[in-house]
Structures are given as structure tokens and as C-alpha cells.
N, C-alpha and C positions, 0 to 999 in steps of 0.2 A: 471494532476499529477497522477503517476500510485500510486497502494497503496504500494509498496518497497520505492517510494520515499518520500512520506509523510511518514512512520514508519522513515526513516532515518533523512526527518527533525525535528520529534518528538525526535529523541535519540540525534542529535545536539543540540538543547534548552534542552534537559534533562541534558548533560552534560557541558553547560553552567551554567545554574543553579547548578549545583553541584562544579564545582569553584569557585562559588561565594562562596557559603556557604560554603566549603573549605577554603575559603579569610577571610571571615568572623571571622569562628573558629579559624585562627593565628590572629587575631586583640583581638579578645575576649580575648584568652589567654596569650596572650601577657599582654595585659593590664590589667587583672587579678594579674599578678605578678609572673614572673620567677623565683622568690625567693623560692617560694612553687613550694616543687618537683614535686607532682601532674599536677600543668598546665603545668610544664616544657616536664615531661613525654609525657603528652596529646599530648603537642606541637609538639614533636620529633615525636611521631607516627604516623604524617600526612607528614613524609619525607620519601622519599625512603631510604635503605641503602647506596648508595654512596651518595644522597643529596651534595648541594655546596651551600654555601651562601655567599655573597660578599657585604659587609658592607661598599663599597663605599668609605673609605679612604685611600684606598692604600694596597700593599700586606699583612701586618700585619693584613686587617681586612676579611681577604678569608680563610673559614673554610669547610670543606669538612668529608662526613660520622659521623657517630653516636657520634663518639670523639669531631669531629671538632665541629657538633651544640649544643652538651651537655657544652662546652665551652663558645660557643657563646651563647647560652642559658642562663647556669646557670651563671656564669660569666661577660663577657661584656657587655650583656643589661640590667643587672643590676646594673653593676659596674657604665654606664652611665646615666641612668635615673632614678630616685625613683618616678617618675609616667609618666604615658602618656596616652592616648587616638587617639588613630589610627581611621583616617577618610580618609576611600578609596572612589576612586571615580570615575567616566570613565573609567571605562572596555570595554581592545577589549580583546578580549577568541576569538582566533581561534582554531577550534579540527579538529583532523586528525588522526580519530581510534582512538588507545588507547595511544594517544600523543595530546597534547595541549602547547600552548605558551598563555599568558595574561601579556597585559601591563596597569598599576594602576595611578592614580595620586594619593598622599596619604597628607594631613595633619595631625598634630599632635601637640597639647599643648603638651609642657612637664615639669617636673622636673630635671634639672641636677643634677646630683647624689650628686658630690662633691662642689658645692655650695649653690648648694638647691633653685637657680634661675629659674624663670618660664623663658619658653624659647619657641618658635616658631619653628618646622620642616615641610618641605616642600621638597616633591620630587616625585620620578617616579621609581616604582617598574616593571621591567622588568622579568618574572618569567616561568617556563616550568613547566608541569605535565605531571604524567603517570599514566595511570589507570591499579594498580596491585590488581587481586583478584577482582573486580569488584568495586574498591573506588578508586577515585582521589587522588593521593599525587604530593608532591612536589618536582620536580626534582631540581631545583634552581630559586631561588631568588638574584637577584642582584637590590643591590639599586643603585638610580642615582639621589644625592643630589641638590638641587633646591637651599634652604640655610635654616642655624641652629643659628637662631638668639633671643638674648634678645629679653623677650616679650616686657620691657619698651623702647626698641630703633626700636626695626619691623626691618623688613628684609631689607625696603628701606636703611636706616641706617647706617645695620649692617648685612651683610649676611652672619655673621660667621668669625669667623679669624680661627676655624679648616678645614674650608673647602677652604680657600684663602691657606691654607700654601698644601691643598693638592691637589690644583689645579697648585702650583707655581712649582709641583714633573716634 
């Protein structure tokens, strides 16, 4: 191995590691609470300017640029969950320069907003970055719902009747 290509596979793992923690940083702030503008701010900062997010119910839930995630942000993940705890896990991060794709499996207890039921999420985060100014952001995130079920009935059960009606689209 000549020394260009060991520096290159150093800057590969470097920038591995720096999505992760990138991943991280939106699990943390997230779960923190988008209600306070501060993590929400934080949050958005780690998007690029056009950023897309697609919240996996349908077109109603595809939000795009600083509008569309201060929405989706301040708004909808809050609107639905009054707690959660994001547990990412099996990461593939392929990078290619200053372009990367990572695909997540992700759990999460939750809180449903408007019933106040603990509830069960389960899916697979599909997502691209780009490294602008020498920091990883987020070009998009699409989720790809597994199921969103009562914690007392489990996903065997129940694996959601919002996500049967948006699978029936």
C-alpha cells in the first residue's frame, strides 16, 4: 500500500466517522426537543440549503429547504411525538469525495403527541450528505417505515393502522 493510498483510506474512516456523529447529533437533538428553538436551529444547521426530508407517509409528509425542515422541525415532530429516543444502528456510509449516501436501521420508544400512548417505531433511514466548507450535512433523509405500533399490543399485533392506510395509497 503506497502512502496516497493509506492517507486516502485514513480520510474514508475519517469521514465515516464524522456521519456517524453527524447521525448522532440529529438523534440527540431531536430527542432533546424541537419545541426549543435552539436544538431545532442546531438541527437545521446540519442541512444543506436545498435539504429534502420525506417522512414516509405520503406526499403531504416531503418537505424541502430551510421552510420545508423549520416546518417539519418545528411543527410536525412535534405535533407527533411528545417524546422519543432514537436508536440508530447498522450503518453502511459509502463516500465518494465530498458526496456520501448511509443507510440506518433506526428504533425508537415513543410518545404520541395527541394521545399520550407509549408507542413502538421501527424503520430504515435512507439518507445523502455533502461536505460543504469542510463539515458533513445532510442532503436528505427519507424514512422507510418498518411499523408504528402500541407499546401494549407490539408490532406483531399492530403494526400501525397510519401506516396500513399508507401503504393501501
Amino acid at each position: 500500500m503506497t502512502l496516497e493510498e493509506l492517507a486516502a483510506r485514513v480520510q474514508r474512516l475519517e469521514d465515516i466517522d464524522e456521519i456517524k456523529k453527524l447521525k448522532a447529533t440529529y438523534c440527540f437533538l431531536c430527542d432533546a426537543g424541537l419545541d426549543d428553538e435552539r436544538n431545532r436551529n442546531e438541527l437545521i444547521s446540519h442541512f444543506t440549503a436545498d435539504a429534502r426530508v420525506d417522512f414516509g407517509l405520503g406526499p403531504a409528509s416531503h418537505f424541502r429547504g430551510r421552510e420545508g425542515l423549520e416546518v417539519f422541525f418545528g411543527q410536525v415532530v412535534p405535533g407527533a411525538v411528545s417524546f422519543c429516543m432514537h436508536m440508530v444502528h447498522n450503518a453502511i456510509i459509502e463516500v465518494d469525495g465530498d458526496r456520501a449516501t448511509g443507510r440506518w436501521y433506526y428504533e425508537a420508544p415513543t410518545t404520541d403527541a395527541a394521545s399520550e400512548r407509549a408507542q413502538w417505531m421501527a424503520g430504515t433511514y435512507v439518507e445523502e450528505y455533502l461536505r460543504e466548507d469542510g463539515e458533513w450535512k445532510f442532503v436528505s433523509i427519507e424514512t422507510q417505515w418498518k411499523y408504528i405500533s402500541p407499546y401494549d399490543e407490539g408490532w406483531a399485533k399492530n403494526p400501525g393502522e397510519l401506516l396500513a392506510l399508507v401503504r393501501a395509497e
